[in-house]
N, CA, C and O of each residue as an XYZ file, in Angstrom:
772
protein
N      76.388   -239.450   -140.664
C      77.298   -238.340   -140.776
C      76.637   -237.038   -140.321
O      77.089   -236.170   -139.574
N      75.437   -237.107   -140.960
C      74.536   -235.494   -140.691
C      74.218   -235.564   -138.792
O      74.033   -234.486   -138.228
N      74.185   -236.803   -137.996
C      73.980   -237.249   -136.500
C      75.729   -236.483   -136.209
O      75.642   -235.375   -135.680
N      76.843   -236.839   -136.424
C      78.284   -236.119   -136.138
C      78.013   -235.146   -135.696
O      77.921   -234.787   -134.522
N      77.756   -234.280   -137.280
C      77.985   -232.911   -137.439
C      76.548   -232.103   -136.192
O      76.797   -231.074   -135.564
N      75.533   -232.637   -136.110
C      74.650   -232.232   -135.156
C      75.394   -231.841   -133.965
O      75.621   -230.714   -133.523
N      75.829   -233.337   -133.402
C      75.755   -233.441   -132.104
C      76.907   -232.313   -131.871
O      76.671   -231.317   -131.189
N      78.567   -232.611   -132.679
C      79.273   -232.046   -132.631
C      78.982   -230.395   -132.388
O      79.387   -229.716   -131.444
N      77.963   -229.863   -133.795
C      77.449   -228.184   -132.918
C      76.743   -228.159   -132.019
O      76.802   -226.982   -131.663
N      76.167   -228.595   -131.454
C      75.317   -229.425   -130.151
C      76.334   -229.001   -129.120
O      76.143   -227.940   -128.524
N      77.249   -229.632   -128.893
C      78.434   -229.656   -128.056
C      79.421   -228.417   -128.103
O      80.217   -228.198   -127.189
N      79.334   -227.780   -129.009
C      80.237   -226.167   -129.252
C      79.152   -225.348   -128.570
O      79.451   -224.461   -127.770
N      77.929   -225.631   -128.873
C      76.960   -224.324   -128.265
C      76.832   -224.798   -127.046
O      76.291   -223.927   -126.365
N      77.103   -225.935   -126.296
C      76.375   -226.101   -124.986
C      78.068   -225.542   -124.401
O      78.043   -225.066   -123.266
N      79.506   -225.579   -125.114
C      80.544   -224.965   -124.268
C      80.204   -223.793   -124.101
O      79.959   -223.382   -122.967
N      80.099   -222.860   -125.382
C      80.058   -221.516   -125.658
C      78.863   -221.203   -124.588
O      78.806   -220.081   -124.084
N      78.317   -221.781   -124.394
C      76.874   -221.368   -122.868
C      78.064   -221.323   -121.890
O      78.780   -220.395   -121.514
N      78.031   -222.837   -121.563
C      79.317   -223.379   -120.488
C      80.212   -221.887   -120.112
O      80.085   -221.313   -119.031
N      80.893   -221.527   -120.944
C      81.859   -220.939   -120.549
C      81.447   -218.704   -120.493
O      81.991   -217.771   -119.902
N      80.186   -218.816   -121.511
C      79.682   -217.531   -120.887
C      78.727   -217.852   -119.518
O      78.897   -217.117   -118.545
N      78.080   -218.555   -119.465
C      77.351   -218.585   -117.641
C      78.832   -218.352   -116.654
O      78.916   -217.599   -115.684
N      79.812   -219.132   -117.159
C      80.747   -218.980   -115.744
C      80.943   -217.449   -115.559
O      80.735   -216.722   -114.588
N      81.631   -217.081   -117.394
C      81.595   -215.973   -117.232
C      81.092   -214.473   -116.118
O      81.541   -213.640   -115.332
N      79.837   -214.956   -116.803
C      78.831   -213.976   -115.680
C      78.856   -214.177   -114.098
O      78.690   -213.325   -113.224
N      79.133   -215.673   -113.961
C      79.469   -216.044   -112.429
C      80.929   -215.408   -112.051
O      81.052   -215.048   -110.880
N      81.704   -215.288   -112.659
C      83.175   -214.524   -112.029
C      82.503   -213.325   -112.028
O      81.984   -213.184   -110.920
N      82.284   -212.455   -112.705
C      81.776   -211.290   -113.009
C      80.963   -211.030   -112.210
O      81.004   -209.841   -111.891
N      79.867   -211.869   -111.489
C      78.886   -211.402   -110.547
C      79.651   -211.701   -108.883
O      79.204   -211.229   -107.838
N      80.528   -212.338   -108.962
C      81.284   -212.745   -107.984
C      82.581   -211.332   -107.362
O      82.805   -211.006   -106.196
N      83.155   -210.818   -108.538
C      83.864   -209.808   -108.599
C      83.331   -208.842   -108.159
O      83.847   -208.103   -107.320
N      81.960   -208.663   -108.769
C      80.682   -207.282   -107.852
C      80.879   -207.479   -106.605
O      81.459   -206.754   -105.796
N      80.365   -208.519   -106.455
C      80.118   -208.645   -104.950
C      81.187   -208.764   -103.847
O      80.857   -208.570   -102.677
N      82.670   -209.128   -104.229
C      83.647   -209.030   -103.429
C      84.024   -207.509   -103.625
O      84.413   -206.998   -102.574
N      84.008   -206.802   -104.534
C      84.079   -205.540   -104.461
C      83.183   -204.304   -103.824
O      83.413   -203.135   -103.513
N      82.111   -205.131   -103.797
C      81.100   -204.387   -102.665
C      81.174   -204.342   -101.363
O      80.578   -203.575   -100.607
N      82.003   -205.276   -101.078
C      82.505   -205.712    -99.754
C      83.712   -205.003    -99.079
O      83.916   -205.151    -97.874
N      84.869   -203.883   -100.216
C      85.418   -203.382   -100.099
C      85.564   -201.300    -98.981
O      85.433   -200.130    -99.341
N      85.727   -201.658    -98.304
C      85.669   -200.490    -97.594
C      86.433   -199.419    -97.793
O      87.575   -199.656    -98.185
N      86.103   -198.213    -97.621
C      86.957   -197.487    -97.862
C      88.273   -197.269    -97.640
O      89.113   -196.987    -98.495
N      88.544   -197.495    -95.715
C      89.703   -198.019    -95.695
C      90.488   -198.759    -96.235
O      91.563   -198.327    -96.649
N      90.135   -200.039    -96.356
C      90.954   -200.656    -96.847
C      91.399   -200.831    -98.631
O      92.225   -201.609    -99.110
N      90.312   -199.561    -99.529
C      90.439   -199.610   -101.179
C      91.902   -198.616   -100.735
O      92.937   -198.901   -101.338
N      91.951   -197.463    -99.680
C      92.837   -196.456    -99.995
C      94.297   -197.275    -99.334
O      95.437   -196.947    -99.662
N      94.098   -197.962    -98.727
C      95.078   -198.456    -97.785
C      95.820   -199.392    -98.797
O      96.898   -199.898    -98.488
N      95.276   -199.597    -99.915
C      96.527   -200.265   -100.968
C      97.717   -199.511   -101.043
O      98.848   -199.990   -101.125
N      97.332   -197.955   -101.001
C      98.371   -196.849   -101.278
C      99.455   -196.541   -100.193
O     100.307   -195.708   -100.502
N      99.504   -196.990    -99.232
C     100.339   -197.279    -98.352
C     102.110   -197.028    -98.663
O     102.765   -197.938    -99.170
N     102.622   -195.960    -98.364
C     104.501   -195.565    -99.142
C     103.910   -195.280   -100.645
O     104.738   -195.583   -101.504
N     102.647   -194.758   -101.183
C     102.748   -193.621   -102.351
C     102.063   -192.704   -102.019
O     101.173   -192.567   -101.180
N     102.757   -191.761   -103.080
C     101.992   -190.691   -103.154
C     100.444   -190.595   -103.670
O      99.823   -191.234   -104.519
N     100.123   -189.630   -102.884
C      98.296   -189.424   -103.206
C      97.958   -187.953   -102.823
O      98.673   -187.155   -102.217
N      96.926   -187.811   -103.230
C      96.422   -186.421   -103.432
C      95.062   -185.867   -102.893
O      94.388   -185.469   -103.843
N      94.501   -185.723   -101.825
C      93.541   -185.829   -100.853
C      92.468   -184.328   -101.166
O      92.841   -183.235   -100.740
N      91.406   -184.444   -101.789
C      90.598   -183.610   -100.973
C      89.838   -183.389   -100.052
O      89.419   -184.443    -99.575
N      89.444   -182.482    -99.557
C      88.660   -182.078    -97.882
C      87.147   -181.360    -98.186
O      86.670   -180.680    -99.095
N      86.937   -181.607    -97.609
C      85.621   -180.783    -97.370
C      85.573   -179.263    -97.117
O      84.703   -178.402    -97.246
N      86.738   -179.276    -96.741
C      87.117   -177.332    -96.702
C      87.270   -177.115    -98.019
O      87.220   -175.941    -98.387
N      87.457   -178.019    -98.881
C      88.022   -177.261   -100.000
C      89.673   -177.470   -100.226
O      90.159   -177.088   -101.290
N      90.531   -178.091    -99.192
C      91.844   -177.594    -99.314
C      92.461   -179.364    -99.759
O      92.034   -180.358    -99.171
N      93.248   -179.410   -100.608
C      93.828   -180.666   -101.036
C      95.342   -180.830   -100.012
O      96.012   -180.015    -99.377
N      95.405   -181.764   -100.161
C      96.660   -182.262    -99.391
C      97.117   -183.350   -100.296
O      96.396   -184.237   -100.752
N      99.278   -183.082   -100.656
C      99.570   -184.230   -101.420
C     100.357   -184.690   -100.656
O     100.780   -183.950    -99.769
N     100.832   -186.098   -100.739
C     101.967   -186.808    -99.790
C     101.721   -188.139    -99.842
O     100.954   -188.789   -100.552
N     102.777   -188.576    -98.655
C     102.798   -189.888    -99.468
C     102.213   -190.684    -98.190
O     102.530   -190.178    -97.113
N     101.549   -191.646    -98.139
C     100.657   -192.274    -97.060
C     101.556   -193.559    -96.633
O     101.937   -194.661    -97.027
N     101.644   -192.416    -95.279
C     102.292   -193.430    -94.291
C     101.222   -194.655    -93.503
O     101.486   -195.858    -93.485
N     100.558   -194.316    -93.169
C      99.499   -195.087    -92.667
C      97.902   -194.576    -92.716
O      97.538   -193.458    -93.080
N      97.010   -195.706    -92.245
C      95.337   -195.132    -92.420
C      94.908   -196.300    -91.358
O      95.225   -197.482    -91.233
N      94.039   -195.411    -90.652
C      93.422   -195.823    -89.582
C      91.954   -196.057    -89.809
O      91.608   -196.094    -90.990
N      90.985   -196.228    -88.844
C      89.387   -196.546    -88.974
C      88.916   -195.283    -89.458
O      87.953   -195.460    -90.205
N      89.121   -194.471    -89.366
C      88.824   -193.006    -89.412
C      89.860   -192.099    -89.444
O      89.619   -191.028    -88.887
N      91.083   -192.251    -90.005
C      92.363   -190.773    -90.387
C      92.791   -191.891    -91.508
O      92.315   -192.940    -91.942
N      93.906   -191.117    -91.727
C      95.193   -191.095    -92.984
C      96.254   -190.209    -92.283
O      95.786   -189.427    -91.455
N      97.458   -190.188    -92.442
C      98.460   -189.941    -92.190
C      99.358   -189.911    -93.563
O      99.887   -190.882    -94.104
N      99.396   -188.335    -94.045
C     100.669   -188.024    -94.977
C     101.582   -187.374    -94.746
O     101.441   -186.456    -93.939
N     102.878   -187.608    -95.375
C     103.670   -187.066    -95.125
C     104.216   -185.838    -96.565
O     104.881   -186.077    -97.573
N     103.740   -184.855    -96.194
C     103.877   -183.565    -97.304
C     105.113   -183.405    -97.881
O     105.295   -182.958    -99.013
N     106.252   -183.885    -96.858
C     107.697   -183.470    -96.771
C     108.690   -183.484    -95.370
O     108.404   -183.379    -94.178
N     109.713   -183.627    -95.932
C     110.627   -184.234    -94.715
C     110.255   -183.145    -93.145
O     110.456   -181.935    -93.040
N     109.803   -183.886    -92.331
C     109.165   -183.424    -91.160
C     107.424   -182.739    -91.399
O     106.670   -182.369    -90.498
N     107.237   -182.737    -92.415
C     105.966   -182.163    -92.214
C     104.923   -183.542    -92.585
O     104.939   -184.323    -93.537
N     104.210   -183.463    -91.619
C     102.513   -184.657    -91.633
C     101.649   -183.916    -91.548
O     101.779   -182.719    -91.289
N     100.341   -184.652    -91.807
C      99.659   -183.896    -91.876
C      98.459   -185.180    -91.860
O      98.310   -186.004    -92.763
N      97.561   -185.087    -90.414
C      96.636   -186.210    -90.554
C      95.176   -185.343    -90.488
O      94.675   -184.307    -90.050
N      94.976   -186.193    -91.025
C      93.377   -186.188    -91.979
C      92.446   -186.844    -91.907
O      92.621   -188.037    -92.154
N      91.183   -186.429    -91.579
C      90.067   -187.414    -91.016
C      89.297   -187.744    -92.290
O      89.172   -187.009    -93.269
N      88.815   -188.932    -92.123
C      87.973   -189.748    -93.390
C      86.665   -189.140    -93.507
O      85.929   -189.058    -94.491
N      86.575   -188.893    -92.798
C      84.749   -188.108    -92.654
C      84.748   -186.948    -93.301
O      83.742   -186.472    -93.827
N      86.006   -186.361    -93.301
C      86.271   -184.895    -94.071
C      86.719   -185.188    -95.410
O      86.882   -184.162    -96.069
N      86.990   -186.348    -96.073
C      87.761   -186.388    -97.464
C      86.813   -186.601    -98.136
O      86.003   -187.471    -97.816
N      86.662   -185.754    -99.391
C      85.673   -185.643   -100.516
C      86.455   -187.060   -101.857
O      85.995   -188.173   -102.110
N      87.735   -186.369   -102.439
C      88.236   -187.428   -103.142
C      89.516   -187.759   -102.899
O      90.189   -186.859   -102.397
N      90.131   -188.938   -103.139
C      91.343   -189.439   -103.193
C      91.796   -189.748   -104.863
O      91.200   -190.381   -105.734
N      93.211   -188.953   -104.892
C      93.386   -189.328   -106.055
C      95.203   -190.369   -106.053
O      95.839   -190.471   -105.005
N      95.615   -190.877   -107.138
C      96.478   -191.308   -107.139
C      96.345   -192.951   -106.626
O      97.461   -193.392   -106.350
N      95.195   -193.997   -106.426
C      95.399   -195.273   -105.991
C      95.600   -196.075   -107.096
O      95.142   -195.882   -108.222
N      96.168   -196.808   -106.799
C      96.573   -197.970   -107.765
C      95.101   -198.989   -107.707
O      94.071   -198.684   -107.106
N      95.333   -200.253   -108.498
C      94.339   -201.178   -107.974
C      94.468   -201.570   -107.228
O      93.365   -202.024   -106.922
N      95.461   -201.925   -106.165
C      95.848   -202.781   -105.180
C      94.677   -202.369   -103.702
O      94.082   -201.316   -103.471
N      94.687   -203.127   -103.251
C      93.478   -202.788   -101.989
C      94.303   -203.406   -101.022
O      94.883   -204.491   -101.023
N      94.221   -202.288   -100.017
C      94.707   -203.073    -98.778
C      94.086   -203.931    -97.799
O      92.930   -204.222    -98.104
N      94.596   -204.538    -96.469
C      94.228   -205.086    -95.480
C      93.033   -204.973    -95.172
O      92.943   -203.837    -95.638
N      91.612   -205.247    -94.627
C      90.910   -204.499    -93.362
C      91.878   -204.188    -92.144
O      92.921   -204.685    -91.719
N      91.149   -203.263    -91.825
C      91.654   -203.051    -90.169
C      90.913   -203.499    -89.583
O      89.692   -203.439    -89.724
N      91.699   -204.189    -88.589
C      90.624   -205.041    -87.352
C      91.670   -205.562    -86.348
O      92.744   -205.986    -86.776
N      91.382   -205.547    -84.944
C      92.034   -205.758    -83.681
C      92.172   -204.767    -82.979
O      91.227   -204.104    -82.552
N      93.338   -204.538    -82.770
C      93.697   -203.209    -81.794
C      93.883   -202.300    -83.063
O      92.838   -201.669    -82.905
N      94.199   -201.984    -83.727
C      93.927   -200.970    -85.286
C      92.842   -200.172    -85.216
O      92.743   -198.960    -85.408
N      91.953   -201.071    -84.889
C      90.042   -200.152    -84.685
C      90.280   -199.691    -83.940
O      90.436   -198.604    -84.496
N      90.515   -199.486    -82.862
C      90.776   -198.754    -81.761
C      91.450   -197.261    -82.362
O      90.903   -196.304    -82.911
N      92.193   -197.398    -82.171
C      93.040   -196.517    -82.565
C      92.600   -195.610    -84.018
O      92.818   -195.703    -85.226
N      91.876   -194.726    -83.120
C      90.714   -193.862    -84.238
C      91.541   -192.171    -84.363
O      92.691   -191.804    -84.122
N      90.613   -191.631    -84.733
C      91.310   -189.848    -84.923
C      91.154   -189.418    -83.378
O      91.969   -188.585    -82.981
N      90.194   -189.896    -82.465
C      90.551   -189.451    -81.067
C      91.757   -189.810    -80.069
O      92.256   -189.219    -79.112
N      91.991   -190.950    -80.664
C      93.891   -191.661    -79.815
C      94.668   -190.676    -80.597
O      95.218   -189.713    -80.061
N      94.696   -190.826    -81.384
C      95.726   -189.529    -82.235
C      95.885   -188.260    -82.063
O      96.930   -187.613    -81.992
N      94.719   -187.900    -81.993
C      94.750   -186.461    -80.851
C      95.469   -186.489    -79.620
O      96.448   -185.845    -79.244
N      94.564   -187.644    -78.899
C      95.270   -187.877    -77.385
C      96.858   -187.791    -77.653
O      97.577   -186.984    -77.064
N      97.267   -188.608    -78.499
C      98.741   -188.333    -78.601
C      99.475   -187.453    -78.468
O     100.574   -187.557    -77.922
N      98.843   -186.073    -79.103
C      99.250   -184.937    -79.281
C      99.433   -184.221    -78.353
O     100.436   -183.614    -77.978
N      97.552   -184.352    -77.628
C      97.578   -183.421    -76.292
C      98.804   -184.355    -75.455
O      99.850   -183.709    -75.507
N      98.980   -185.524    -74.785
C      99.667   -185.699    -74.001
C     101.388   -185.509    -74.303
O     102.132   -185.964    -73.435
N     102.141   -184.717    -75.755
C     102.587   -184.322    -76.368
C     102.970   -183.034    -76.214
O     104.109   -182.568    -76.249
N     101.693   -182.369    -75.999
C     101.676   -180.980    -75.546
C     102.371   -180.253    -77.059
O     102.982   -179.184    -77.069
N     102.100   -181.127    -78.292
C     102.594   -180.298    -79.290
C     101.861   -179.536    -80.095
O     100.850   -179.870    -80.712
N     102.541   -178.219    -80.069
C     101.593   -177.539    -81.019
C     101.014   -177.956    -82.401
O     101.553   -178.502    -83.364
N     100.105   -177.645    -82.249
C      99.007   -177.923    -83.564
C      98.353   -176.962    -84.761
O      97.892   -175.883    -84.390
N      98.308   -177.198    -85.753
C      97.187   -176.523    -87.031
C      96.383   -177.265    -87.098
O      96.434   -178.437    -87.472
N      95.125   -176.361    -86.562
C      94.112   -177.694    -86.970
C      93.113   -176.480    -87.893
O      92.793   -175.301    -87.738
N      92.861   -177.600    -88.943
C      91.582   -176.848    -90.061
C      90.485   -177.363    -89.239
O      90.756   -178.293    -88.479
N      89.279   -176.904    -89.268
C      87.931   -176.912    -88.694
C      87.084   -176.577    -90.161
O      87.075   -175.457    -90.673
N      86.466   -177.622    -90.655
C      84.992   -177.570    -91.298
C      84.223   -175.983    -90.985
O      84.232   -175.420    -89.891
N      83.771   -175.616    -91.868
C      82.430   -174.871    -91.300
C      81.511   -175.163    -91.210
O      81.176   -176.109    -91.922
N      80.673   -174.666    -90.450
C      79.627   -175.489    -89.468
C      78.623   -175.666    -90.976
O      78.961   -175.586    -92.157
N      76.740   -176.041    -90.084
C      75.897   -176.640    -90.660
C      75.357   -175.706    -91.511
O      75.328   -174.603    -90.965
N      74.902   -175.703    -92.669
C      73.939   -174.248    -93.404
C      75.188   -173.279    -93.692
O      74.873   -172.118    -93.430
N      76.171   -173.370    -94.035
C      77.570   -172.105    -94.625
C      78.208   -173.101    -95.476
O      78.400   -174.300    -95.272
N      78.569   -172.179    -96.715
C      78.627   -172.952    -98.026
C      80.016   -173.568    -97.560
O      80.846   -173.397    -96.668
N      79.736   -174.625    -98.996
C      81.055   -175.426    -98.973
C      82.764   -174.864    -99.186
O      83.208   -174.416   -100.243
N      83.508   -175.017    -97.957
C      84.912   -174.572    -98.336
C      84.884   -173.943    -97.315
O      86.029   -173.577    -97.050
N      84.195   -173.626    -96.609
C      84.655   -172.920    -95.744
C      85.168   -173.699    -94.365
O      84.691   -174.706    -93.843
N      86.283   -172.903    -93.963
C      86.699   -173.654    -92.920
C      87.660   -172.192    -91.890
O      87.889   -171.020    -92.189
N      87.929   -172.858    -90.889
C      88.709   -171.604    -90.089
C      90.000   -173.218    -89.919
O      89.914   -174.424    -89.690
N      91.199   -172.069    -90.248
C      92.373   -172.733    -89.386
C      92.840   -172.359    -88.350
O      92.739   -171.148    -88.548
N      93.488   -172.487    -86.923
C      93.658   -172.509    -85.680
C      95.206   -173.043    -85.174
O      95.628   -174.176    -85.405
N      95.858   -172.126    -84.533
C      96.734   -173.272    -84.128
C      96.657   -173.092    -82.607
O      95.770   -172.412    -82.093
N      97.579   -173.699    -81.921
C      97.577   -174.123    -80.326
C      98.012   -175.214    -80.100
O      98.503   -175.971    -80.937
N      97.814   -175.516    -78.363
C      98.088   -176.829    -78.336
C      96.435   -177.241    -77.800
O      95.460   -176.525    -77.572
N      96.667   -178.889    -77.718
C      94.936   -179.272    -77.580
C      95.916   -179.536    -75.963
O      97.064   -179.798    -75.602
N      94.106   -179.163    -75.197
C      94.630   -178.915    -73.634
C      94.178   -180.438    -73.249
O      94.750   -181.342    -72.641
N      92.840   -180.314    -73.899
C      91.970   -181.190    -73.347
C      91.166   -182.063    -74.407
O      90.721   -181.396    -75.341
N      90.862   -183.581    -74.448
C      90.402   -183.934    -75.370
C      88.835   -184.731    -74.738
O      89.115   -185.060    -73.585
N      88.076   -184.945    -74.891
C      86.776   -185.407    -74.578
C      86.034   -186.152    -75.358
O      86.403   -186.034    -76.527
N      84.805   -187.148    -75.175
C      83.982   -188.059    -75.880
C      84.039   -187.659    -77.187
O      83.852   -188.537    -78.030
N      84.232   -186.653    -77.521
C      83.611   -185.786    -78.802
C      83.928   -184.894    -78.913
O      83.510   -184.467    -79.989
N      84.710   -183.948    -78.236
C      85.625   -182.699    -78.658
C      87.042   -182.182    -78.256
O      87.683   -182.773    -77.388
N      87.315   -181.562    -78.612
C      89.012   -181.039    -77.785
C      88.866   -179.497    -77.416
O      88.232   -178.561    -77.904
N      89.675   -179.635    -76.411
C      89.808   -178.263    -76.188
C      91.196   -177.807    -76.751
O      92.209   -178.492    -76.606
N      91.178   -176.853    -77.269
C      92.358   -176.265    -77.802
C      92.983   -174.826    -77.362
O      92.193   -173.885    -77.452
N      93.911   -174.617    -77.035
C      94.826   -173.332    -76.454
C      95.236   -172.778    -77.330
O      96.235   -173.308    -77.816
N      94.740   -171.446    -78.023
C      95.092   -170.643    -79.083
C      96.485   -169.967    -78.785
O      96.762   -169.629    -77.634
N      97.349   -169.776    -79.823
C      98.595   -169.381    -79.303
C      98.962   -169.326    -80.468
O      98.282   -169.902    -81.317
N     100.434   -168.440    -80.931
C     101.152   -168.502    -81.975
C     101.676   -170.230    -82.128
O     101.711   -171.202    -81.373
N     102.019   -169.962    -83.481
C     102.331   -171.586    -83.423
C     104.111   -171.611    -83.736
O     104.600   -172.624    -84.236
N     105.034   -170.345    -83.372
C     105.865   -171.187    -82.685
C     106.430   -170.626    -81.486
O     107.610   -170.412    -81.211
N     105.552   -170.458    -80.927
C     105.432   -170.339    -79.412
C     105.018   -171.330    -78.778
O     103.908   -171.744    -79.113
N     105.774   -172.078    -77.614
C     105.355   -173.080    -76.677
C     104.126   -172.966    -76.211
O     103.649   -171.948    -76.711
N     103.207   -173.586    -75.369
C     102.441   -172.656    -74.484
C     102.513   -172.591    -72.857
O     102.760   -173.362    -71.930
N     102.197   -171.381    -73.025
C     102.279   -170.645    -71.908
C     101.290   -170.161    -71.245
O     100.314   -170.201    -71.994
N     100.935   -169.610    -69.982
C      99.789   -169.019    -70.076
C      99.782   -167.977    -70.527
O      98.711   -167.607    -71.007
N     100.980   -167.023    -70.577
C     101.129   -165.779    -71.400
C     100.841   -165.777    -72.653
O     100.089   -164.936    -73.145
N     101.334   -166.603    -73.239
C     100.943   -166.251    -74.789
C      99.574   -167.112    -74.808
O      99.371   -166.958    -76.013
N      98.441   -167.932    -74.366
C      97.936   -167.794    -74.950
C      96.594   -167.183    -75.186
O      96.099   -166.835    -74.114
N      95.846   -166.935    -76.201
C      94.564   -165.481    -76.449
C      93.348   -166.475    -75.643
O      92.758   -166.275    -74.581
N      93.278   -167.334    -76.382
C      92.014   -168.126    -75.802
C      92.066   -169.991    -75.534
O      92.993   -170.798    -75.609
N      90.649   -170.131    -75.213
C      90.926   -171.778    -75.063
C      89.073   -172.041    -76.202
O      87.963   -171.533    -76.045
N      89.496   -172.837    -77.020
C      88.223   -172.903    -77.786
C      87.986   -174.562    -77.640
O      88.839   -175.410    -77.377
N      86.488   -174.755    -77.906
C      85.956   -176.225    -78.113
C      86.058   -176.477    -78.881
O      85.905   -175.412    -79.479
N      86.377   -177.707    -80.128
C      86.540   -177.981    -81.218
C      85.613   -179.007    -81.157
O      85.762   -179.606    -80.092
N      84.323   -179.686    -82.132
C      84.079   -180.563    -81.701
C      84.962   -182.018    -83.102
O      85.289   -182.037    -84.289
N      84.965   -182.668    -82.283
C      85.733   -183.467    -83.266
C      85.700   -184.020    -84.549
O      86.528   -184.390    -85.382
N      84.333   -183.953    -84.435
C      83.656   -184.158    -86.184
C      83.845   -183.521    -87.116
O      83.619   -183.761    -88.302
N      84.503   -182.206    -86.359
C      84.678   -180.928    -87.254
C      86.039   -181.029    -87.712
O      86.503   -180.639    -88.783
N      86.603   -181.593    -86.775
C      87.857   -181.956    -87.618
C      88.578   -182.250    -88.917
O      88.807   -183.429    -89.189
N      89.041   -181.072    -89.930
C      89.667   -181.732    -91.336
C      90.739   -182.439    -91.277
O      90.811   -183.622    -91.612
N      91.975   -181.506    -90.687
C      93.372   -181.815    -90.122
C      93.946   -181.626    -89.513
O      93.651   -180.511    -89.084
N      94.775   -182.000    -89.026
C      96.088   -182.160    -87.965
C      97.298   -181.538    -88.385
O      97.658   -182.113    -89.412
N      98.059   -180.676    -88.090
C      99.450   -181.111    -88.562
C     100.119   -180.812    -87.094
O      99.406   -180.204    -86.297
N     101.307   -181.157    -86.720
C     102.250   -181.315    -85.719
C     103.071   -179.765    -86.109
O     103.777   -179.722    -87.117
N     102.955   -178.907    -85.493
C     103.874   -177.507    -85.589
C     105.284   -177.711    -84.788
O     105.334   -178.312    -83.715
N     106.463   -177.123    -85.455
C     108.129   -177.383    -84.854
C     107.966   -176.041    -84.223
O     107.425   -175.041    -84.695
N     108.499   -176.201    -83.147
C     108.755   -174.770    -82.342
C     109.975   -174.176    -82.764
O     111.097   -174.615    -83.018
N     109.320   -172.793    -82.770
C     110.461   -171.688    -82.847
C     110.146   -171.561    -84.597
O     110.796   -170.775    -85.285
């Protein structure tokens, strides 16, 4: 009888192991698929909600995320107004659920914050673009700009300073500046007139 009762707790402690080792194996398994998680694709769960973006300028942006690329986000602030946003510039995201989205991969990678520009310039639509402040000037600072982008390059745009709801012209506009693209916070698409 006293051989039963042995073996029997014998057999409760070797489950109670049994079932904490797995334990720790889901648990160490969960780390590690979660380490694997990219940024893109933790924010890209949020995909049609609202979220709440900070920048490196300092300036938050809320809306609801239409899409996210290798490097942007795309919100929409309000009926006609977007407003895209480079990943390199976002400090925090607030508002995600747990849900994690897709990776991006195929023709998606491609299609970075420089096609999106291109879009624009070949668009010829006027633009607000926030610009970072440069290297060594405290945090928040940023200059905003509008125009249209004339010209876009490996690594920077050229941009045509102008009122922003003025077409452009060569009359109206003051200057043509380099932007380099890294400097990039945001985008938004300006309505003429």
């Amino acid at each position: 009888m006293r051989w039963e009762q042995l073996f029997s707790d014998l057999d409760a402690r070797f489950d109670d192991l049994a079932d904490a080792e797995m334990m720790a194996e889901l648990a160490d398994r969960q780390r590690v698929a979660a380490g694997a998680i990219s940024m893109v694709e933790r924010i890209g769960g949020a995909v049609g909600r609202s979220i709440r973006v900070r920048t490196v300028a300092g300036i938050a942006v809320t809306g609801t995320l239409l899409r996210i690329g290798p490097d942007w986000l795309l919100l929409q602030e309000g009926p006609g107004r977007e407003a895209l946003l480079s990943l390199a510039a976002t400090t925090i995201v607030e508002g995600l659920s747990a849900v994690t989205g897709p990776a991006v991969k195929g023709v998606e990678l491609r299609l970075n914050l420089r096609h999106a520009l291109r879009g624009l310039a070949r668009d010829r639509a006027p633009v607000s673009l926030v610009v970072a402040g440069g290297v060594g000037e405290p945090a928040g600072l940023y200059t905003e700009v509008t125009g249209t982008i004339d010209r876009l390059g490996a690594d920077f745009l050229e941009l045509a300073l102008h009122a922003p709801w003025e077409p452009r012209r060569a009359a109206s506009v003051r200057s043509v500046v380099l932007v380099p693209v890294a400097a990039v916070v945001l985008v938004r698409a300006l309505p003429l007139g």
